[in-house]
C-alpha positions in Angstrom: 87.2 64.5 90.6 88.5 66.5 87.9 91.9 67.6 87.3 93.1 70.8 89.1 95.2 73.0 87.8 96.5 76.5 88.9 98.0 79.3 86.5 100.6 81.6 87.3 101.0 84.9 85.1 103.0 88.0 85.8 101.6 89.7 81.8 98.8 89.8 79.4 98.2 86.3 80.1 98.3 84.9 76.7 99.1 81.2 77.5 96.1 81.8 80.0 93.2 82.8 77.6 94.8 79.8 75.4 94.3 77.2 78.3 90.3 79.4 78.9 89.5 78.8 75.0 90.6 75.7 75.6 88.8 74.6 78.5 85.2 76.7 76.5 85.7 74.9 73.0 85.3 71.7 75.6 89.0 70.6 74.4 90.5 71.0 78.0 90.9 67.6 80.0 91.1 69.7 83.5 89.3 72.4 85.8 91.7 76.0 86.2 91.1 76.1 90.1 93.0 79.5 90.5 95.3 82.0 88.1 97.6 83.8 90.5 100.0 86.8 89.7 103.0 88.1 91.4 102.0 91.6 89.6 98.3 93.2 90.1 98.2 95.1 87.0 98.6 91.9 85.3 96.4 91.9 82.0 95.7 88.0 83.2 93.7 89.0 85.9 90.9 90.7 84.0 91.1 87.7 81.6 90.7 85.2 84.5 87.8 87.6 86.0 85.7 87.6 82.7 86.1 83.5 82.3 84.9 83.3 86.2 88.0 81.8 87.4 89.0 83.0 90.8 92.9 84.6 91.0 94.8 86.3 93.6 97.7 88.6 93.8 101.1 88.0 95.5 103.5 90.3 94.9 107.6 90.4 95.8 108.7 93.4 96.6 112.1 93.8 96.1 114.4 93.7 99.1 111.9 91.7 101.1 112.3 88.4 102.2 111.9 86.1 99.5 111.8 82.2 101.5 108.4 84.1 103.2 107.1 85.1 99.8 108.2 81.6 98.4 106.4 80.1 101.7 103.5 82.2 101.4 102.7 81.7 97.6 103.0 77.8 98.1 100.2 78.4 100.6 97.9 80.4 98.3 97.9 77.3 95.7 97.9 74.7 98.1 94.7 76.3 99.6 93.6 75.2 95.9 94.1 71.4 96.8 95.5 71.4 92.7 97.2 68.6 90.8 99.0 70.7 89.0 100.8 74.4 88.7 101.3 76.1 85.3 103.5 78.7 85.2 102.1 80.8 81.9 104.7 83.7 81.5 105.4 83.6 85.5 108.6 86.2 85.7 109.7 84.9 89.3 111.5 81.8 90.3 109.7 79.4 92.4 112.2 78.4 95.6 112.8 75.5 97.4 109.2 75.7 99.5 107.2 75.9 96.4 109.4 72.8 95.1 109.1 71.1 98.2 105.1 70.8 97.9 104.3 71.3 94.0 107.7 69.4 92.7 107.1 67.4 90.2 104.0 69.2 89.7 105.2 72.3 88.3 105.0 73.0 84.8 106.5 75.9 82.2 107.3 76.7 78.9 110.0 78.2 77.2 110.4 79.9 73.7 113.3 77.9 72.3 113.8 74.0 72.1 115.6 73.1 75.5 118.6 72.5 75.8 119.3 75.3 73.9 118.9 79.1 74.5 117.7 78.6 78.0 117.2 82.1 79.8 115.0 85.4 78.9 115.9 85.9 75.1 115.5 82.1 73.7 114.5 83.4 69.9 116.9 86.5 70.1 119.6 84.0 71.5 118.1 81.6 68.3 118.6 84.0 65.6 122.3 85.3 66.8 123.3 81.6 66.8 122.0 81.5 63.0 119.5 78.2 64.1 117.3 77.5 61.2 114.9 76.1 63.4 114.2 76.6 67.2 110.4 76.0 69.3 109.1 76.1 72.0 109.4 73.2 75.0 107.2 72.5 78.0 109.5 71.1 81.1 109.2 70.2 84.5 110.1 73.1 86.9 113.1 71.9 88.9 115.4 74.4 91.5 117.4 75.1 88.1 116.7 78.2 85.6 114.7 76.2 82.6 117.2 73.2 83.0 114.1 70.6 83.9 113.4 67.5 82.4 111.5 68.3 79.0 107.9 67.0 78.5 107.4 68.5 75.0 108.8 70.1 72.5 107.3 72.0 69.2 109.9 72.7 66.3 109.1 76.2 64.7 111.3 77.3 61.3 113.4 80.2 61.3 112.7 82.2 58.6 115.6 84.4 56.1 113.7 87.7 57.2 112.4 86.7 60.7 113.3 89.6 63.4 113.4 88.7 67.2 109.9 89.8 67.4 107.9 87.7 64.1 110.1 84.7 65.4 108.9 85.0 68.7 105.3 85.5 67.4 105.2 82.0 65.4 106.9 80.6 68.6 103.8 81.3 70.8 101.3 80.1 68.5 103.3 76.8 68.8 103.7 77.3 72.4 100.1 77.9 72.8 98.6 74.5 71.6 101.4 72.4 72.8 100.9 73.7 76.6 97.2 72.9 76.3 98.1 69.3 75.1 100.8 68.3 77.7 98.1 69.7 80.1 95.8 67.2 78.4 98.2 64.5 78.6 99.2 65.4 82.5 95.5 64.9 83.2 95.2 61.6 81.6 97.9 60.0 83.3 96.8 62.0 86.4 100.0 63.7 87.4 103.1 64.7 86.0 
């Protein structure tokens, strides 16, 4: 049986089309079961829909209770029977049901080389801090904010002229080919 995987996007679903070229160029060692969204105007969706990958919509809506929505988005991939999640921009914390089931399982990437400049602004938190090089990391998804344990890691140079915005371009280029080859390497072993 192959290797299931199940993306979760909240944007334009860039990591996503990287993991679909991927898996059409024949260089993708596993099967995207699902791509699910916490936001329906996600670009992602329409990507997923023109590759023929099936997707769903689940989203929070603030005030509301969030252990259901945890409860109830652990459902909707586990109905998948997937080996593995990939969060792929995902702007929502999985909790402690999600973690429960798909811990361990549960991959995502982050624009800076972890330890360092965890958060939402890893290259602007990179070039304040004067780094000459940052990256981008793949990690486990643990009940932390981006404080996993790391599976990979891509150096990317900090150039004299970069802004926030041409550093953070290079950075997903990087990011882009090393979450397709951790996915790779995932599959081959068979799990995280």
């Amino acid at each position: 049986m192959a290797f299931r995987i199940a993306v979760l996007i909240s944007g334009t679903g860039s990591l996503l089309q990287a993991l679909l070229d991927a898996r059409d160029a024949g260089a993708l060692d596993a099967d995207i079961a699902v791509v699910g969204s916490d936001n329906a105007a996600a670009q992602g969706l329409a990507r997923a829909a023109a590759a023929g990958v099936p997707s769903f919509v689940h989203p929070y809506v603030k005030g509301s209770d969030r252990a259901a929505w945890d409860a109830e988005l652990t459902d909707l991939v586990a109905a998948r029977d997937v080996d593995l999640v990939v969060l792929a921009g995902f702007m929502k914390l999985v909790g402690p049901v999600f973690l429960a089931r798909f811990g361990g399982r549960t991959i995502n990437t982050h624009p800076a080389l972890l330890p360092s400049f965890p958060g939402m602004h890893g290259p602007r938190d990179a070039l304040a801090h004067g780094v000459k090089v940052t990256g981008t990391t793949v990690f486990e998804v643990d009940a932390g904010v981006d404080s996993g344990r790391i599976l990979a890691q891509e150096p990317v140079r900090v150039l004299a002229d970069d802004t926030v915005e041409s550093l953070h371009e290079r950075i997903k280029v990087a990011e882009r080919v090393l979450l397709v080859r951790t996915v790779n390497e995932l599959a081959a072993k068979g799990n995280p």
